[in-house]
ZAKOL-818703 format. One record per atom (N, C-alpha, C, O, CB): x, y, z; atom name; residue in one letter; residue number from 1. Coordinates in steps of 0.2 Angstrom, whole numbers, m for minus. Glycine has a CB too. Example, Ala and Ser with C-alpha at 12.3 -4.5 7.8 and 13.67 -1.06 7.14 Angstrom:
2
<r px="66" py="m28" pz="39" atom="N" rest="A" nr="1"/>
<r px="62" py="m22" pz="39" atom="CA" rest="A" nr="1"/>
<r px="66" py="m16" pz="39" atom="C" rest="A" nr="1"/>
<r px="71" py="m17" pz="42" atom="O" rest="A" nr="1"/>
<r px="57" py="m22" pz="45" atom="CB" rest="A" nr="1"/>
<r px="64" py="m11" pz="35" atom="N" rest="S" nr="2"/>
<r px="68" py="m5" pz="36" atom="CA" rest="S" nr="2"/>
<r px="64" py="0" pz="39" atom="C" rest="S" nr="2"/>
<r px="67" py="6" pz="40" atom="O" rest="S" nr="2"/>
<r px="70" py="m3" pz="29" atom="CB" rest="S" nr="2"/>
//
This chain:
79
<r px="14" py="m20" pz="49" atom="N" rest="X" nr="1"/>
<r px="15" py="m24" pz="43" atom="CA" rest="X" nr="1"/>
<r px="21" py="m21" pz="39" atom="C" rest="X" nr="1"/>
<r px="23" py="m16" pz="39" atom="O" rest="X" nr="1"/>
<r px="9" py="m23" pz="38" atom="CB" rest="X" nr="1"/>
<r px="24" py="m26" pz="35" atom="N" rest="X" nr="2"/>
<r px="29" py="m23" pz="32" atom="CA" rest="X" nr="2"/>
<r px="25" py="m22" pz="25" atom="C" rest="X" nr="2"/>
<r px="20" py="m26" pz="23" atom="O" rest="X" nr="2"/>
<r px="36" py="m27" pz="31" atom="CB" rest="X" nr="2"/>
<r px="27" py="m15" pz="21" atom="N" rest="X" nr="3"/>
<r px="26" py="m15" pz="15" atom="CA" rest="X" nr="3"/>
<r px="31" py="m13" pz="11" atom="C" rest="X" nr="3"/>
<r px="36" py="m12" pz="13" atom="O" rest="X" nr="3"/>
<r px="21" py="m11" pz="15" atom="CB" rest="X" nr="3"/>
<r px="28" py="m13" pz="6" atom="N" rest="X" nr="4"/>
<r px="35" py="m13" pz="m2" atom="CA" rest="X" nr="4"/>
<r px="29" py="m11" pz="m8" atom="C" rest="X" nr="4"/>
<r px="25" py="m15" pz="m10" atom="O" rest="X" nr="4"/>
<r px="40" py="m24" pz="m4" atom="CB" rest="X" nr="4"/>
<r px="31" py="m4" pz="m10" atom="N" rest="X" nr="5"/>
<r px="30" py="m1" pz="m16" atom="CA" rest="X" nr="5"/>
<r px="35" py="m3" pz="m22" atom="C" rest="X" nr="5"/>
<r px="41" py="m3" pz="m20" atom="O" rest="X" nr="5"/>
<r px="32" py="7" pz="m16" atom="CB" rest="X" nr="5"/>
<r px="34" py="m5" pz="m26" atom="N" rest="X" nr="6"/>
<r px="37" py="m5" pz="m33" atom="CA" rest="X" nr="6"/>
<r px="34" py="m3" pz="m38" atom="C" rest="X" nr="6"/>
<r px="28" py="m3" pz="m39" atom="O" rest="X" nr="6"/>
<r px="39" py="m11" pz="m36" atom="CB" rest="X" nr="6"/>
<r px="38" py="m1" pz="m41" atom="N" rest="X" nr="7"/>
<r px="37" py="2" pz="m50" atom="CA" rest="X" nr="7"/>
<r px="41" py="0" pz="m54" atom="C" rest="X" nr="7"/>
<r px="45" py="m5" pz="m52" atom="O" rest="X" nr="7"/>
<r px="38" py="10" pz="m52" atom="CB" rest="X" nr="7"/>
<r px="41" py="3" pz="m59" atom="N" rest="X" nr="8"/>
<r px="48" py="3" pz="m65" atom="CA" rest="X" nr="8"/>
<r px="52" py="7" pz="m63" atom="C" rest="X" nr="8"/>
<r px="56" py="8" pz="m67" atom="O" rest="X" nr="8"/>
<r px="47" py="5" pz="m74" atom="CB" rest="X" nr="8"/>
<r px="52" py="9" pz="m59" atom="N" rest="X" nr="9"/>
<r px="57" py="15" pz="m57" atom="CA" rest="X" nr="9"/>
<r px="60" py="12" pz="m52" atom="C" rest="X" nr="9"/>
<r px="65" py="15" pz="m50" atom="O" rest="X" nr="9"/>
<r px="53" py="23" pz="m54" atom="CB" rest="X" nr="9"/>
<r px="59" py="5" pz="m48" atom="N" rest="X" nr="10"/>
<r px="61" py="4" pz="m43" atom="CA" rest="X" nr="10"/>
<r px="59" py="2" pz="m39" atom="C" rest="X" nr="10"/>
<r px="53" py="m1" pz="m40" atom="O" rest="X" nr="10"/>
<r px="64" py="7" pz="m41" atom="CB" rest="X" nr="10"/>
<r px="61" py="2" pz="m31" atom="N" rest="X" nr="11"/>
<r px="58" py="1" pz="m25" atom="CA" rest="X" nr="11"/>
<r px="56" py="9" pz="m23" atom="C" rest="X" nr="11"/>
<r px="60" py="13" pz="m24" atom="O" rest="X" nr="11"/>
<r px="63" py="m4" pz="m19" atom="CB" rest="X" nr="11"/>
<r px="52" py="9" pz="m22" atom="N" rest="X" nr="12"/>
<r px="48" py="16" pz="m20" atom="CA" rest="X" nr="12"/>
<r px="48" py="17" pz="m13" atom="C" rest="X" nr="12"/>
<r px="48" py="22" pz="m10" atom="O" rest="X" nr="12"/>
<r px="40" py="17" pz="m24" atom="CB" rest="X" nr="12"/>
<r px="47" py="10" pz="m9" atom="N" rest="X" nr="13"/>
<r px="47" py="10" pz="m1" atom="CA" rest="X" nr="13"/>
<r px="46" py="5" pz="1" atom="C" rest="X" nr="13"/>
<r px="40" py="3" pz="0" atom="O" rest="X" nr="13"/>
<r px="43" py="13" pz="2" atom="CB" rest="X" nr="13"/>
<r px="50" py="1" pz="6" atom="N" rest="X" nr="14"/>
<r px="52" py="m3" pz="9" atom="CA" rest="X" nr="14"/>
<r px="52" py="m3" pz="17" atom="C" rest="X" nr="14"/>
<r px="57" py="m2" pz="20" atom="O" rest="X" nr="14"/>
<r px="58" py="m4" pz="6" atom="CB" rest="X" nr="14"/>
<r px="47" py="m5" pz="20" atom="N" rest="X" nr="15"/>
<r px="48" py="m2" pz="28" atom="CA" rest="X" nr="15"/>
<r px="43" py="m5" pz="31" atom="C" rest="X" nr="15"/>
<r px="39" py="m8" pz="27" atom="O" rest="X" nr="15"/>
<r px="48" py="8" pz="30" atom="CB" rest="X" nr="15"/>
<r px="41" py="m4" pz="38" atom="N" rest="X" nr="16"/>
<r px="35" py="m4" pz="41" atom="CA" rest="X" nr="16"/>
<r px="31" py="2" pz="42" atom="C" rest="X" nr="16"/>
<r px="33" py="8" pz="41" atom="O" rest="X" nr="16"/>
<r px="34" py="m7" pz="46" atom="CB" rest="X" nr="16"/>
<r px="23" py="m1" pz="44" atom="N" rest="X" nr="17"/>
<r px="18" py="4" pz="43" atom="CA" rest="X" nr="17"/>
<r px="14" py="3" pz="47" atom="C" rest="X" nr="17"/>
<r px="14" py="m3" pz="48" atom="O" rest="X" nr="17"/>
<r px="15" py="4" pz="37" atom="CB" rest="X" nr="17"/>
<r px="10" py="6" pz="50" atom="N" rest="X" nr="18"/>
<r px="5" py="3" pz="54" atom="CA" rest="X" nr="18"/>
<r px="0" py="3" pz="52" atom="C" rest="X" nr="18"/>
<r px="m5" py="m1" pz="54" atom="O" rest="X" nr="18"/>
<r px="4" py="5" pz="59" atom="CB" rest="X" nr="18"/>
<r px="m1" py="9" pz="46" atom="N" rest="X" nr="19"/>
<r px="m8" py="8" pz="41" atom="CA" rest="X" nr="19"/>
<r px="m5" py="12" pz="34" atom="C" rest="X" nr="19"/>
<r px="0" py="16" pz="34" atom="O" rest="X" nr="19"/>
<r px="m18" py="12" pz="46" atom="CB" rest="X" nr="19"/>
<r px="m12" py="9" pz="28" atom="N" rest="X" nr="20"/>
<r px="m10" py="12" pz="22" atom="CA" rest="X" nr="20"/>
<r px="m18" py="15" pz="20" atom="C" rest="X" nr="20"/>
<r px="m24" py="13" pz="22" atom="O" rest="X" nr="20"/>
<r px="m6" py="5" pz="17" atom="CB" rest="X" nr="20"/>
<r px="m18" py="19" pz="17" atom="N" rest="X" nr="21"/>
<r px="m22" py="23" pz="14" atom="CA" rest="X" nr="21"/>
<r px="m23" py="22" pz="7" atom="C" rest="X" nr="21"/>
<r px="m20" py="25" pz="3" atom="O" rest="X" nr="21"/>
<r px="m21" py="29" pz="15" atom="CB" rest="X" nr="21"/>
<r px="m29" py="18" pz="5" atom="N" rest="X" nr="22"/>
<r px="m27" py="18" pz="m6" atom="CA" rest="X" nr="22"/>
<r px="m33" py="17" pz="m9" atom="C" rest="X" nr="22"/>
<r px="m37" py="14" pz="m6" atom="O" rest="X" nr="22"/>
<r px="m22" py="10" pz="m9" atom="CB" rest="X" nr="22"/>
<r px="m34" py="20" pz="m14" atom="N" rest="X" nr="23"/>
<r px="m40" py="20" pz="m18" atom="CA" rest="X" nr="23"/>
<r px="m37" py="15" pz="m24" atom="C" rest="X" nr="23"/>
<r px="m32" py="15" pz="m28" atom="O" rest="X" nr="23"/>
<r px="m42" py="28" pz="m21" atom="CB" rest="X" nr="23"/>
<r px="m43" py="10" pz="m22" atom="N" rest="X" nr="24"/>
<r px="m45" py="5" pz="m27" atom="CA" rest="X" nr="24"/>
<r px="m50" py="5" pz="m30" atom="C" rest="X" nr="24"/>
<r px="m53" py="11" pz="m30" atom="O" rest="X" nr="24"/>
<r px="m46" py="0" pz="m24" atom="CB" rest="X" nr="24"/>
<r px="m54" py="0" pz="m35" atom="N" rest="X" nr="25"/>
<r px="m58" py="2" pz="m40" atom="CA" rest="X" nr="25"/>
<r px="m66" py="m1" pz="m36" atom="C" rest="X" nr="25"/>
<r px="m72" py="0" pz="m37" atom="O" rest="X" nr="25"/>
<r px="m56" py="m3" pz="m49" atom="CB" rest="X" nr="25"/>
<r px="m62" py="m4" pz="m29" atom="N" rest="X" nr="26"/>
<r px="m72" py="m5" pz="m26" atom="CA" rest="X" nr="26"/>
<r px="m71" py="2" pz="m22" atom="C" rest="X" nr="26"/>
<r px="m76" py="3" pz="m18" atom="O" rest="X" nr="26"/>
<r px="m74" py="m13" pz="m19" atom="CB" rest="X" nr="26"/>
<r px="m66" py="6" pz="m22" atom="N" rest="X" nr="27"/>
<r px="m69" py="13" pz="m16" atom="CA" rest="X" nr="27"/>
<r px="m58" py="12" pz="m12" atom="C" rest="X" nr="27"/>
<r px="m54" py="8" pz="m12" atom="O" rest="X" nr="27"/>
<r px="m81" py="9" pz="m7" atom="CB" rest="X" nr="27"/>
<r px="m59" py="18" pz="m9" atom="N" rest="X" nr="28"/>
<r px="m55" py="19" pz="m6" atom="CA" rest="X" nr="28"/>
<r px="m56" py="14" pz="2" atom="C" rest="X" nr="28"/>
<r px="m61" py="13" pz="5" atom="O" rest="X" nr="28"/>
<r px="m55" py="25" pz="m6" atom="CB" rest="X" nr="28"/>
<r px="m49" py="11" pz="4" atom="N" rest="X" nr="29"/>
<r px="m47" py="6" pz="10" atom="CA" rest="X" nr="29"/>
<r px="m44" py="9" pz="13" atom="C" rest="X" nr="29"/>
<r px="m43" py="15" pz="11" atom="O" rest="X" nr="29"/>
<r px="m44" py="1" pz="10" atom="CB" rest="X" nr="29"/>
<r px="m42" py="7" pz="19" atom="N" rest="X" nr="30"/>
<r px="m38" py="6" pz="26" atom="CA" rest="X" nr="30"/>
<r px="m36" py="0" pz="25" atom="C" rest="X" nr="30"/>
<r px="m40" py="m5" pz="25" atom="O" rest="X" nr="30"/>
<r px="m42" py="7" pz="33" atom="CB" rest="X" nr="30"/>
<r px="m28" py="m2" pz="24" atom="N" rest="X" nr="31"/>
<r px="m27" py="m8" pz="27" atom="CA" rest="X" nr="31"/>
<r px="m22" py="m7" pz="35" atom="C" rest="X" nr="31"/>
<r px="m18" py="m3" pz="36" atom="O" rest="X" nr="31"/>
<r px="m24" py="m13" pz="21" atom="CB" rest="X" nr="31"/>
<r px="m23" py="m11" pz="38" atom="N" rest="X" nr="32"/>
<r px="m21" py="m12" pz="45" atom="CA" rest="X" nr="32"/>
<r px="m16" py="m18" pz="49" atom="C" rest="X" nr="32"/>
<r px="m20" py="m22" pz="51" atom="O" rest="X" nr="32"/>
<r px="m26" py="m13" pz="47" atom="CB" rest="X" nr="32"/>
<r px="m12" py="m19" pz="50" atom="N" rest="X" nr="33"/>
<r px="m9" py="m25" pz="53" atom="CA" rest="X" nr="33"/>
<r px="m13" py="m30" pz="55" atom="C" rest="X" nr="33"/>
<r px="m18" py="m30" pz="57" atom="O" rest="X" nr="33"/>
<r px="m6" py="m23" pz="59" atom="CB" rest="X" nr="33"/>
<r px="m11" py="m34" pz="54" atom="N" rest="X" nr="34"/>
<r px="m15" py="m43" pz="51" atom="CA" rest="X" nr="34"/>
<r px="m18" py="m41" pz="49" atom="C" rest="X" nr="34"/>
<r px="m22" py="m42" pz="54" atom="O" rest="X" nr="34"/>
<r px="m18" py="m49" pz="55" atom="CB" rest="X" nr="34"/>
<r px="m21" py="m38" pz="43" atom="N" rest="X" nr="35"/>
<r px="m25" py="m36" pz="38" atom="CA" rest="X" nr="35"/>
<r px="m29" py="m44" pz="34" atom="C" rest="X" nr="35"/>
<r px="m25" py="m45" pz="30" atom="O" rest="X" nr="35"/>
<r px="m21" py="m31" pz="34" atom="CB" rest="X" nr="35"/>
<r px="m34" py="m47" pz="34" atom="N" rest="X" nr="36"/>
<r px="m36" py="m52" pz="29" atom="CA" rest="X" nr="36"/>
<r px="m34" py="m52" pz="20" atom="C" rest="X" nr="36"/>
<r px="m35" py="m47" pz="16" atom="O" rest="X" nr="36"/>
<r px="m42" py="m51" pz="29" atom="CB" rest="X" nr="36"/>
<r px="m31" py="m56" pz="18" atom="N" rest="X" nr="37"/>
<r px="m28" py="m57" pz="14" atom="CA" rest="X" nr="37"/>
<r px="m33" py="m55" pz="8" atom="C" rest="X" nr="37"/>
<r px="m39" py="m57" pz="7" atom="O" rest="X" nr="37"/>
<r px="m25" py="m64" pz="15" atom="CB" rest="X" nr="37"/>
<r px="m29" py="m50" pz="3" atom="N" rest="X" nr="38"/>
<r px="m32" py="m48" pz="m2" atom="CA" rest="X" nr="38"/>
<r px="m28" py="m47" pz="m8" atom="C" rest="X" nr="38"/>
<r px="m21" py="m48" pz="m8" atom="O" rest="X" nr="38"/>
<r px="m35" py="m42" pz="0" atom="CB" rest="X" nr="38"/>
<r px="m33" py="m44" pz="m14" atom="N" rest="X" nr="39"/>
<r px="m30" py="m44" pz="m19" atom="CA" rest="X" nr="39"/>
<r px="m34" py="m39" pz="m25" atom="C" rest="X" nr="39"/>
<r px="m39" py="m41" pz="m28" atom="O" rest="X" nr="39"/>
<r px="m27" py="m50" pz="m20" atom="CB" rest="X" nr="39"/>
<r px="m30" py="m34" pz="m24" atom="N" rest="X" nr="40"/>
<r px="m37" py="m29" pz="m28" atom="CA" rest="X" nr="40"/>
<r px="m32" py="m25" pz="m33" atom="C" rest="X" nr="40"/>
<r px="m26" py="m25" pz="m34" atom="O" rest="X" nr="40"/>
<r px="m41" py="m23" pz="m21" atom="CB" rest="X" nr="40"/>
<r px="m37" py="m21" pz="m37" atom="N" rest="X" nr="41"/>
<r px="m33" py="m16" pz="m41" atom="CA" rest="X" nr="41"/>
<r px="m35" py="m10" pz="m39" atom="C" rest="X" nr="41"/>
<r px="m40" py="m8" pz="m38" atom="O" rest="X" nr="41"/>
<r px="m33" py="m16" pz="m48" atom="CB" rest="X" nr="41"/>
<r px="m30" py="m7" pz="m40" atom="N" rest="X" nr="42"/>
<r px="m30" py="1" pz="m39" atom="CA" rest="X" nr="42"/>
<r px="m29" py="8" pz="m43" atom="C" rest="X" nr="42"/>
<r px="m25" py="10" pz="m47" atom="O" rest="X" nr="42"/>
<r px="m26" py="1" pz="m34" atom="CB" rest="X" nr="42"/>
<r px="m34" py="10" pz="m40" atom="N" rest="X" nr="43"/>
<r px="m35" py="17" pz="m46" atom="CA" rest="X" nr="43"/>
<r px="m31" py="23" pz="m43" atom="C" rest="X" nr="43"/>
<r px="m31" py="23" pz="m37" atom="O" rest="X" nr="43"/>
<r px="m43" py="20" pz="m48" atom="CB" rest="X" nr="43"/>
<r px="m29" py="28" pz="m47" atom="N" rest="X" nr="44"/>
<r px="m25" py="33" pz="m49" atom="CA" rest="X" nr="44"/>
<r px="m28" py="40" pz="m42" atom="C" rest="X" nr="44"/>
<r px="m33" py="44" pz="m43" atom="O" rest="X" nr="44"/>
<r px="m26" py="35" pz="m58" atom="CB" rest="X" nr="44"/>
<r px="m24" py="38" pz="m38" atom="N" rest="X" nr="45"/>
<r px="m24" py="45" pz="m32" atom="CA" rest="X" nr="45"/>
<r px="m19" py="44" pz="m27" atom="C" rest="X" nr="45"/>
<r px="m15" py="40" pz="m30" atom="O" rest="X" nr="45"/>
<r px="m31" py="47" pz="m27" atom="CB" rest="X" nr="45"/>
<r px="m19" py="46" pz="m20" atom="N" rest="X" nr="46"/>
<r px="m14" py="47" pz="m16" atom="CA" rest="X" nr="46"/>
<r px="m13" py="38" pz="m11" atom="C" rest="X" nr="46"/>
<r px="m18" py="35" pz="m9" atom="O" rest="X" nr="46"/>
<r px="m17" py="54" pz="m12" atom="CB" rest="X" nr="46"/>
<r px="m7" py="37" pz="m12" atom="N" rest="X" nr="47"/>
<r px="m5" py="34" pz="m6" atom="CA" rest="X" nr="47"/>
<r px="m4" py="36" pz="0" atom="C" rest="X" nr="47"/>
<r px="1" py="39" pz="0" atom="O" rest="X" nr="47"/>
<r px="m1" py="30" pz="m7" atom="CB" rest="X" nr="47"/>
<r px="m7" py="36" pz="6" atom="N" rest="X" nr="48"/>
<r px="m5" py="39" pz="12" atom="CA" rest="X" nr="48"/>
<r px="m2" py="32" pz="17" atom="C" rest="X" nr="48"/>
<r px="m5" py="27" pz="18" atom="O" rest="X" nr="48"/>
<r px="m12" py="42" pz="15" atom="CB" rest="X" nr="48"/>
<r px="3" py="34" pz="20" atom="N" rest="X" nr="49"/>
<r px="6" py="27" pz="21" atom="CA" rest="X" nr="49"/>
<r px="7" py="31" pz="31" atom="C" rest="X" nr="49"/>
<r px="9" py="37" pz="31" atom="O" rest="X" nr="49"/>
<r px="16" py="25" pz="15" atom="CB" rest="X" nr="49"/>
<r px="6" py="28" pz="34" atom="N" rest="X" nr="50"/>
<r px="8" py="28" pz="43" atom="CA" rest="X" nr="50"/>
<r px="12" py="25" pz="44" atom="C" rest="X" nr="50"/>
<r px="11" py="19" pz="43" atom="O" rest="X" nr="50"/>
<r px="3" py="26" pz="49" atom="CB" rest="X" nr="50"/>
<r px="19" py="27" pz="47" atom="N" rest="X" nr="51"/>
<r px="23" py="22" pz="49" atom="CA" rest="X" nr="51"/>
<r px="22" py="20" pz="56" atom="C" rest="X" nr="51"/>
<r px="16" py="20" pz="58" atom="O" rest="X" nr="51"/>
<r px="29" py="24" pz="47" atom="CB" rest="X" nr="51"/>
<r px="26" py="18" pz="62" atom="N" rest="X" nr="52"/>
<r px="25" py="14" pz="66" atom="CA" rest="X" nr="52"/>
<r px="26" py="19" pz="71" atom="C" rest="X" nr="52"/>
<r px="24" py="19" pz="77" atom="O" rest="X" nr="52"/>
<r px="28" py="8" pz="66" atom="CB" rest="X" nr="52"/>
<r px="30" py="25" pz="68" atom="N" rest="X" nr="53"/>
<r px="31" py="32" pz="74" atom="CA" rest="X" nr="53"/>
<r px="27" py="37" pz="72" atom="C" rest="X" nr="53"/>
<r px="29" py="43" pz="73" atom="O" rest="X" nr="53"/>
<r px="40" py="36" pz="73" atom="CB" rest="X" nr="53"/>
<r px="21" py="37" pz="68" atom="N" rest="X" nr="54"/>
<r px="18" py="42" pz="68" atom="CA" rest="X" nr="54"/>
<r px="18" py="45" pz="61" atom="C" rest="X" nr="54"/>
<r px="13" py="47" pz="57" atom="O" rest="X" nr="54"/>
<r px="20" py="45" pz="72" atom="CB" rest="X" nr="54"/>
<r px="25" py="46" pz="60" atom="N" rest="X" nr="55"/>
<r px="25" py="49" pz="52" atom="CA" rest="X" nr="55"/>
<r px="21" py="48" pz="48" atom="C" rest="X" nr="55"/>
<r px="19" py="42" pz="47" atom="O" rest="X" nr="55"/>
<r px="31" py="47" pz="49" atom="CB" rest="X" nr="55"/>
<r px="17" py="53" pz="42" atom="N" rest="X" nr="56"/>
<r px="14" py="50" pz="36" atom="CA" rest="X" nr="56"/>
<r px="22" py="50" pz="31" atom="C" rest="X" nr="56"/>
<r px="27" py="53" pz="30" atom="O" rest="X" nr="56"/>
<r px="5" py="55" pz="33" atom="CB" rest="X" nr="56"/>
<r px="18" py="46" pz="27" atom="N" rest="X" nr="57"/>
<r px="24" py="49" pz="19" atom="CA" rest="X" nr="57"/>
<r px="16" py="48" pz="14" atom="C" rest="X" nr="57"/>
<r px="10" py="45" pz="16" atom="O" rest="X" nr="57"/>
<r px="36" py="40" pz="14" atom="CB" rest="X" nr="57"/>
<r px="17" py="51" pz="9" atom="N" rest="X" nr="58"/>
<r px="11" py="51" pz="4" atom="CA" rest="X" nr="58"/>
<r px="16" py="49" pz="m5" atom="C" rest="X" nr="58"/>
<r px="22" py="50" pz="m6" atom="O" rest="X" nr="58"/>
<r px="7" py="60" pz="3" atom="CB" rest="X" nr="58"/>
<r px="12" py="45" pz="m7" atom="N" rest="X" nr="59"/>
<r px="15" py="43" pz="m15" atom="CA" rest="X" nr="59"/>
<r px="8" py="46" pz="m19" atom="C" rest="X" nr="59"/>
<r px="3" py="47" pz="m16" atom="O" rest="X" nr="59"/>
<r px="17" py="32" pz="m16" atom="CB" rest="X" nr="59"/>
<r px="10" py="47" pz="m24" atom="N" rest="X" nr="60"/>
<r px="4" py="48" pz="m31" atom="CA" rest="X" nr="60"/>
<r px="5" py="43" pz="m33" atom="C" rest="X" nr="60"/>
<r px="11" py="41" pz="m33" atom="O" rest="X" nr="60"/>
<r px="4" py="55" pz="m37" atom="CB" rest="X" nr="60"/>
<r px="m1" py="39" pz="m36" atom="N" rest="X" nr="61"/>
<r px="m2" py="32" pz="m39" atom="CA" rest="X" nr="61"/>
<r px="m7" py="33" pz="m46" atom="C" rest="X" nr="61"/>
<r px="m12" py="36" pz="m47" atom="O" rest="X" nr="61"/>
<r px="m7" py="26" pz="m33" atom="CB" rest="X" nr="61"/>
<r px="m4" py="30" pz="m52" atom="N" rest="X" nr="62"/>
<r px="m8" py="32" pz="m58" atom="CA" rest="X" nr="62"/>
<r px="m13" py="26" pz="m56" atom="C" rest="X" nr="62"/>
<r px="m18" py="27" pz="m53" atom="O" rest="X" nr="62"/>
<r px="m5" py="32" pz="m67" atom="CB" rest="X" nr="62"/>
<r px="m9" py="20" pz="m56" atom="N" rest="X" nr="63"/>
<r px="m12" py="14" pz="m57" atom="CA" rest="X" nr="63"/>
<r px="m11" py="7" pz="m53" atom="C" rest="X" nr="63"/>
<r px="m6" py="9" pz="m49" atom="O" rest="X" nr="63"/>
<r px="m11" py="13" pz="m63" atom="CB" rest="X" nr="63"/>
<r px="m12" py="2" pz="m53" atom="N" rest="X" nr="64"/>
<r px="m8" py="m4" pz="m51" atom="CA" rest="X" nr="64"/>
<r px="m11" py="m8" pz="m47" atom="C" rest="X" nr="64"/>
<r px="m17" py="m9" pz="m50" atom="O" rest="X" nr="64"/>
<r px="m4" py="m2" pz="m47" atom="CB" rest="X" nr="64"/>
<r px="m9" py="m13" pz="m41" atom="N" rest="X" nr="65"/>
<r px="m9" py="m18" pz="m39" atom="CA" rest="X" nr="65"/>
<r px="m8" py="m19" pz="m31" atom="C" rest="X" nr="65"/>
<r px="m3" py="m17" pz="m29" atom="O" rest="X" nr="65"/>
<r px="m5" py="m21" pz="m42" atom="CB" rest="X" nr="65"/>
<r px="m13" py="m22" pz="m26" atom="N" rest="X" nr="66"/>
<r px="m11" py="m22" pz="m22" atom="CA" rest="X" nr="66"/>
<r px="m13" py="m29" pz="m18" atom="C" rest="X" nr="66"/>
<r px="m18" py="m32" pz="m18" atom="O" rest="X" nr="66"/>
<r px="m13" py="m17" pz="m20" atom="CB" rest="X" nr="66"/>
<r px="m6" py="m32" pz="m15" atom="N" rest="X" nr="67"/>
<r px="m6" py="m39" pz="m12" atom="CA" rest="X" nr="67"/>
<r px="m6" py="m37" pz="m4" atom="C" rest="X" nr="67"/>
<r px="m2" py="m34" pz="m2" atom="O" rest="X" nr="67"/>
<r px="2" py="m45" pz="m14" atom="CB" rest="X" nr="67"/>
<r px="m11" py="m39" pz="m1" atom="N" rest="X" nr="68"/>
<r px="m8" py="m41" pz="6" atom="CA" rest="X" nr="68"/>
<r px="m8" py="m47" pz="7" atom="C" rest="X" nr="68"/>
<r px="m12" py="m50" pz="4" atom="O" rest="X" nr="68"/>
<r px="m11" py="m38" pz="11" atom="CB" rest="X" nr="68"/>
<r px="m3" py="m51" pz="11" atom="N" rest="X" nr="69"/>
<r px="m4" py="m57" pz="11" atom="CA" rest="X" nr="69"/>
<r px="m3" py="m59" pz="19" atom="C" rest="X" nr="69"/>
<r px="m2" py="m55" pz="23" atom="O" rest="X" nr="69"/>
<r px="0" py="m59" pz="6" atom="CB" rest="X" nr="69"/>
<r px="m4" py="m65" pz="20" atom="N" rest="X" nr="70"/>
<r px="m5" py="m70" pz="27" atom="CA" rest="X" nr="70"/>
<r px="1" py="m66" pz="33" atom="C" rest="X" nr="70"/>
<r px="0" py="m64" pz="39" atom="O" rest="X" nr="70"/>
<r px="m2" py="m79" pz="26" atom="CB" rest="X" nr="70"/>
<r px="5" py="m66" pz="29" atom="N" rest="X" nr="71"/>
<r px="10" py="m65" pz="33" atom="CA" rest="X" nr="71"/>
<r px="14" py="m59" pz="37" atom="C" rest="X" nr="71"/>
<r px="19" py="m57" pz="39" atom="O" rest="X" nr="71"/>
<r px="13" py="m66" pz="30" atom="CB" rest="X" nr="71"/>
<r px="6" py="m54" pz="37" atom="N" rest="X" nr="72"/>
<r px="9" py="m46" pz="38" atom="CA" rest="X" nr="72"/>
<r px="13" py="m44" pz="33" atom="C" rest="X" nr="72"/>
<r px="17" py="m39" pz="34" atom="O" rest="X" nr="72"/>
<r px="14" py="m44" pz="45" atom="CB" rest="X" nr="72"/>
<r px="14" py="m46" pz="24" atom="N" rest="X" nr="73"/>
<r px="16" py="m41" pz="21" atom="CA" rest="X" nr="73"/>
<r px="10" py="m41" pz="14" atom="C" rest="X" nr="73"/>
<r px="5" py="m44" pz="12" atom="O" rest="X" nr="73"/>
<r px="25" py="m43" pz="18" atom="CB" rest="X" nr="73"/>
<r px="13" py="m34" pz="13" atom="N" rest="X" nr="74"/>
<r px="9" py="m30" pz="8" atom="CA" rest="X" nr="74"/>
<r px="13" py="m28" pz="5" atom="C" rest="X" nr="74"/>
<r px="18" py="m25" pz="7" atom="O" rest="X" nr="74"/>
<r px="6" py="m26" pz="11" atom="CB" rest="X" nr="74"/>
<r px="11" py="m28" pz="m4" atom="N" rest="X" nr="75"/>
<r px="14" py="m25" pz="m8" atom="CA" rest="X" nr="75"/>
<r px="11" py="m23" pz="m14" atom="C" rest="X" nr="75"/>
<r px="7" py="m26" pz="m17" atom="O" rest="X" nr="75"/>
<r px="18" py="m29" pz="m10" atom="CB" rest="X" nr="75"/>
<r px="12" py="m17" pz="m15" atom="N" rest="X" nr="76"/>
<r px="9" py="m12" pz="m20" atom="CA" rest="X" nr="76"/>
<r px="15" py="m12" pz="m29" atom="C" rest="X" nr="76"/>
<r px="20" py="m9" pz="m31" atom="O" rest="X" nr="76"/>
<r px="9" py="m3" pz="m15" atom="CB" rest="X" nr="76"/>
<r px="10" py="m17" pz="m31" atom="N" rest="X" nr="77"/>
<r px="13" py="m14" pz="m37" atom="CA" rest="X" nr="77"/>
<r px="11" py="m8" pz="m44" atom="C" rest="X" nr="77"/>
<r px="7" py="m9" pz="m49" atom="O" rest="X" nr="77"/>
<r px="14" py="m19" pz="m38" atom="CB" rest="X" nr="77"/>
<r px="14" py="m4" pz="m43" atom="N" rest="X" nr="78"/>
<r px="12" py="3" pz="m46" atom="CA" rest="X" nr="78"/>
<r px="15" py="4" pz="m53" atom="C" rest="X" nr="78"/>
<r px="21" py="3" pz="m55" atom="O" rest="X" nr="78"/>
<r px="16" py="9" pz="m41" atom="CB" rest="X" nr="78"/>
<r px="8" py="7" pz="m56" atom="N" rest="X" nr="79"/>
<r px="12" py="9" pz="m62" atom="CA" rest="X" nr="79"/>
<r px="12" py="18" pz="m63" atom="C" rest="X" nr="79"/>
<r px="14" py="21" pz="m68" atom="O" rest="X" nr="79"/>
<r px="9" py="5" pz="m69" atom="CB" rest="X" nr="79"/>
//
């Protein structure tokens, strides 16, 4: 999936992923490549992000927004 972090600070990450790790306000997820289309909010801990080689990267998240949409993209918007 491609994903994309924003803040007020910017673009935070722009890349693909093969899975994302995020605490939301129903409980922590997994989203996944063709993932069903969602739209949730999210509460203050770790982003764990998988890219497509393996690598993790991790973000801290106070707060925010998360779209996945039809299209294999996904976008987190962070405050």
């Amino acid at each position: 999936m491609h994903l994309s972090i924003i803040s007020l600070k910017g673009v935070q990450f722009d890349g693909e992923a093969s899975s994302l790790n995020i605490k939301t306000t129903s409980g922590e997820i997994t989203v996944l490549d063709n993932h069903r289309p969602l739209v949730t909010q999210l509460e203050s801990g770790m982003i764990v992000i998988t890219k497509k080689n393996g690598e993790k990267i991790n973000f801290d998240l106070n707060s925010g927004f998360l779209e996945v949409g039809e299209n294999n993209l996904a976008t987190i918007l962070a405050n």
